[in-house]
C-alpha positions in Angstrom: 42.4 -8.9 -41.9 45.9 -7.4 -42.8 47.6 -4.9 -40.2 46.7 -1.2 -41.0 49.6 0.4 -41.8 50.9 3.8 -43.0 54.5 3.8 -44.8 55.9 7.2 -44.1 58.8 7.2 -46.8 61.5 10.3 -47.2 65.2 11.1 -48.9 65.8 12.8 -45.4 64.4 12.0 -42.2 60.9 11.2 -42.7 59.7 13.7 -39.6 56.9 16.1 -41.9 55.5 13.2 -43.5 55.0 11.0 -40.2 53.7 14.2 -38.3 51.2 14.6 -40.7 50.1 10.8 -40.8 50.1 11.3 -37.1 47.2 14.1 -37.3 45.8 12.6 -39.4 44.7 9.4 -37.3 44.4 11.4 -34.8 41.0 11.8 -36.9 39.9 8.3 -36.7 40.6 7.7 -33.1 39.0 4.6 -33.0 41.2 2.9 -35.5 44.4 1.0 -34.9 47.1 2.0 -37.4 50.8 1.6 -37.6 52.9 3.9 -38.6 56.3 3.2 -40.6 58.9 4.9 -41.5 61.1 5.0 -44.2 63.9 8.0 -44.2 67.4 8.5 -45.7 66.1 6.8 -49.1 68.7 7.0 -51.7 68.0 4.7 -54.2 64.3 3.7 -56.8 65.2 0.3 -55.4 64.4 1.0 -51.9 61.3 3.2 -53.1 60.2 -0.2 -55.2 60.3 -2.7 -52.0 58.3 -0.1 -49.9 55.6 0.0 -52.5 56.0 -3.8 -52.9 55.5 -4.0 -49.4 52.1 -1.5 -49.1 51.0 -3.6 -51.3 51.3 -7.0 -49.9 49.7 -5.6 -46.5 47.1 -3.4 -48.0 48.4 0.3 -46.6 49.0 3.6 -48.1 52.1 5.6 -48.6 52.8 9.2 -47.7 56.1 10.5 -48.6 58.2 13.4 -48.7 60.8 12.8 -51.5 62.6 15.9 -52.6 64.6 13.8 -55.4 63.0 14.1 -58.7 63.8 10.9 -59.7 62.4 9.1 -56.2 59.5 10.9 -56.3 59.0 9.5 -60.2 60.2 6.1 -59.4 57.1 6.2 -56.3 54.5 7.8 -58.7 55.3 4.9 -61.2 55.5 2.0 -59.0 52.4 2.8 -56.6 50.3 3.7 -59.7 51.4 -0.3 -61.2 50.7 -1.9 -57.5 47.8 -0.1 -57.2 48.4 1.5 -53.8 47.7 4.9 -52.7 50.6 7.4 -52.4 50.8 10.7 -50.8 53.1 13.1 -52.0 53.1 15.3 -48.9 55.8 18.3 -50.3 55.3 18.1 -54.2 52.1 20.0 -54.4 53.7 22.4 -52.3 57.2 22.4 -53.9 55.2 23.1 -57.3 53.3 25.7 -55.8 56.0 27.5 -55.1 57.9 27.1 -58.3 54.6 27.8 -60.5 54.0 31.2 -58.1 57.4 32.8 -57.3 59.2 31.2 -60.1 62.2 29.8 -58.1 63.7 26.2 -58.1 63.8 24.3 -55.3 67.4 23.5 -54.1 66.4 19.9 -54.2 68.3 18.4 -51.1 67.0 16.7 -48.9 66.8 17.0 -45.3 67.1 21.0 -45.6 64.9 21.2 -42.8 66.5 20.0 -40.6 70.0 21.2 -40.8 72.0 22.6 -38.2 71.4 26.0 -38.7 70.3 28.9 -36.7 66.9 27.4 -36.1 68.7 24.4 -34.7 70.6 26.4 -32.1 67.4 28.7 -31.2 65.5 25.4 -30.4 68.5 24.1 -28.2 68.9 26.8 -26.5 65.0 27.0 -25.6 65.1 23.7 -24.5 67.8 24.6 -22.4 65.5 27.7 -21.2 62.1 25.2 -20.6 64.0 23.1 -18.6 66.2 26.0 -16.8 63.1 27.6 -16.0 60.6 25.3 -15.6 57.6 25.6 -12.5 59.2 28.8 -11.7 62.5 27.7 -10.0 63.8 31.0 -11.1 61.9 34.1 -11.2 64.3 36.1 -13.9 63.1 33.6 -16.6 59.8 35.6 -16.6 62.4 38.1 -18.0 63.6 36.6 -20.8 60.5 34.0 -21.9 58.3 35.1 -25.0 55.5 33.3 -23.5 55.0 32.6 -20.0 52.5 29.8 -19.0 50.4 30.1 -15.6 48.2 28.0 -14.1 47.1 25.2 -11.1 49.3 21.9 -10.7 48.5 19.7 -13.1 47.2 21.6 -15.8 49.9 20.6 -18.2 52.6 23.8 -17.9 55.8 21.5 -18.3 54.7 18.9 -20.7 53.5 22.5 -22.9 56.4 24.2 -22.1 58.8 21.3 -23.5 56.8 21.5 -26.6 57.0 24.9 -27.6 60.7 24.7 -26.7 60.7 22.4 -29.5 59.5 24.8 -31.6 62.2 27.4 -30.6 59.7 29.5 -27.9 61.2 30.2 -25.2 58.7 29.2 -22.3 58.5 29.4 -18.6 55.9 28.5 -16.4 54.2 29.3 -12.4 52.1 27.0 -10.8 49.4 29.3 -8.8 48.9 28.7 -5.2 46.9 31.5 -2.9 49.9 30.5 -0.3 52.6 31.4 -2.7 53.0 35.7 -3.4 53.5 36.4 -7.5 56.9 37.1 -8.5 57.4 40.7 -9.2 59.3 39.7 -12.4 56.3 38.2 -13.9 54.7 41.9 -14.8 57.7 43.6 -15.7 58.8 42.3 -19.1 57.3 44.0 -22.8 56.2 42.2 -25.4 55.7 39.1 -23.6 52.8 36.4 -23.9 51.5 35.6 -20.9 48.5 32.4 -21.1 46.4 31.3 -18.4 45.9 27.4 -18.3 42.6 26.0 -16.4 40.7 23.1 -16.0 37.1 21.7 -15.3 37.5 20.8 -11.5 36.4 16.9 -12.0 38.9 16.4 -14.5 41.4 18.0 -12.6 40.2 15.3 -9.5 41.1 12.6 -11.5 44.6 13.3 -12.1 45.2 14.6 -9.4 44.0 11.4 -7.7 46.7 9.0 -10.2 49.0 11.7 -8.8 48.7 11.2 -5.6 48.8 7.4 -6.3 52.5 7.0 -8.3 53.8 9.2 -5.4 52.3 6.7 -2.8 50.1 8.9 -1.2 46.4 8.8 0.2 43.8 9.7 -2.5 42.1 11.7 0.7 45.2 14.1 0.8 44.0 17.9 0.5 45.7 18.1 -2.7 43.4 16.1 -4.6 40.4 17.3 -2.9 36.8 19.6 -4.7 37.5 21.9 -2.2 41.3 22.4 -2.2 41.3 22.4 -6.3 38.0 24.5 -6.6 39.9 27.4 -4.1 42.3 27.3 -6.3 41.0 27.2 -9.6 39.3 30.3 -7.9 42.3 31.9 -7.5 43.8 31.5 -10.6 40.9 32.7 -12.4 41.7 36.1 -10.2 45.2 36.3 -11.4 44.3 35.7 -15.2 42.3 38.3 -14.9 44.8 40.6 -13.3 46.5 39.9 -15.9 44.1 40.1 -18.8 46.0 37.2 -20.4 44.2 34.7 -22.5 43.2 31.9 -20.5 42.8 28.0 -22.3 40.8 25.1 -20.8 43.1 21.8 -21.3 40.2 19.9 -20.2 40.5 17.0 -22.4 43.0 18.8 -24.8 45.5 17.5 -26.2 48.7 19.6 -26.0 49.3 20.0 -29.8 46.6 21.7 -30.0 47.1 24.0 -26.9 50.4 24.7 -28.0 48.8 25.2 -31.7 47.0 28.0 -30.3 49.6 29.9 -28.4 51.5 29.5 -31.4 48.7 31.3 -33.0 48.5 34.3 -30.4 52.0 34.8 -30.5 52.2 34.6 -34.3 49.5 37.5 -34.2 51.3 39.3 -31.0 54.2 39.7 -33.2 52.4 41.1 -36.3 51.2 43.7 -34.4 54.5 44.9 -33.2 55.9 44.8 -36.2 
């Protein structure tokens, strides 16, 4: 049996077309698929020895061609080979012209240009990593959403990926030893989002913690009754708080960070 294998195929650098192949097998997680990717295509040439190639191994293409003439040449030649193609932006491109009556300006890559979306999501990178597990309480200040939770519950890896997305996020692991910040209540139009987890789960990796550090898997840290105390006591502050609260139990963190995405998305049409 041929390898499985998605060709991810665009005139810029490919990144929409392979994110959505990527959620898309995140559907079918029992199946083993490739992913390949094709970007900077300039020429029908290159768009005929991908299709050549999908169809000597059997796979699909999904591609993001912004080039009339590409996105021609890969209707023509997948439709002769007999392989499946996915145009990913045309629908939407057409959409747009067939609605609003605009053209689109055609070049490729647009979306990723150094522009002021580029800078913003520097400069909350920057931010995540300035202000990450609270090592400095006036980032509470300045953060649009502010993440709070146990260790382990997934603040930094969260916190980098909404940084990606131009958010500016900080984070505060809770500990009943440790007093709250007074900057974390003072700052408007903030999103604040409690993170928890089911206590078995949080055992477990806990437990491989404990182990890459070198450290007894009897340490308090990865104890019921040490994790259950203070899941306990994170469940008081959330509450304090009123903030929306997420179990990451088994979770992954796109789709955590889909749904803050989504609260602050509706935070911000309500100020407006």
């Amino acid at each position: 049996m041929n390898e499985m294998i998605i060709y991810v195929c665009s005139d810029a650098v490919g990144e929409t077309g392979e994110a959505v192949a990527k959620a898309t097998l995140r559907q079918f997680a029992s199946e083993e698929v490739k992913i390949k990717r094709y970007g900077h295509m300039k020429s029908e040439d290159e768009v005929i020895q991908v299709v050549s190639e999908a169809a000597s191994t059997g796979g699909f293409i999904s591609y993001t061609l912004v080039q009339p003439k590409l996105r021609a040449r890969m209707k023509e030649e997948a439709f002769r080979w007999g392989v499946r193609a996915v145009d990913v932006m045309g629908p939407m491109l057409e959409a747009y012209v067939d609605t609003f009556g605009s053209s689109p300006n055609r070049k490729p890559g647009l979306l990723h240009s150094i522009d002021e979306d580029y800078h913003r999501r520097i400069e909350a990178i920057e931010f995540a990593v300035k202000y990450d597990d609270g090592k400095d309480a006036r980032g509470f200040m300045q953060a649009e959403v502010v993440l709070i939770g146990v260790s382990r519950t997934s603040k930094t890896p969260l916190s980098v990926f909404l940084s990606h997305k131009g958010i500016k996020t900080a984070n505060l692991p809770l500990m009943p030893e440790v007093t709250l910040p007074a900057e974390l209540a003072s700052a408007p139009g903030r999103l604040i989002i409690g993170l928890t987890m089911q206590p078995e789960h949080l055992i477990g990796i806990r437990t491989e913690r404990l182990k890459t550090l070198g450290l007894p898997p009897t340490a308090p840290y990865a104890s019921e009754e040490r994790i259950v105390e203070e899941l306990r006591y994170a469940e008081k502050i959330m509450e304090s708080f009123q903030c929306p609260v997420i179990d990451v139990t088994n979770r992954a963190i796109e789709e955590t960070a889909g749904l803050i995405i989504e609260m602050l998305y509706r935070q911000t049409e309500k100020s407006e």
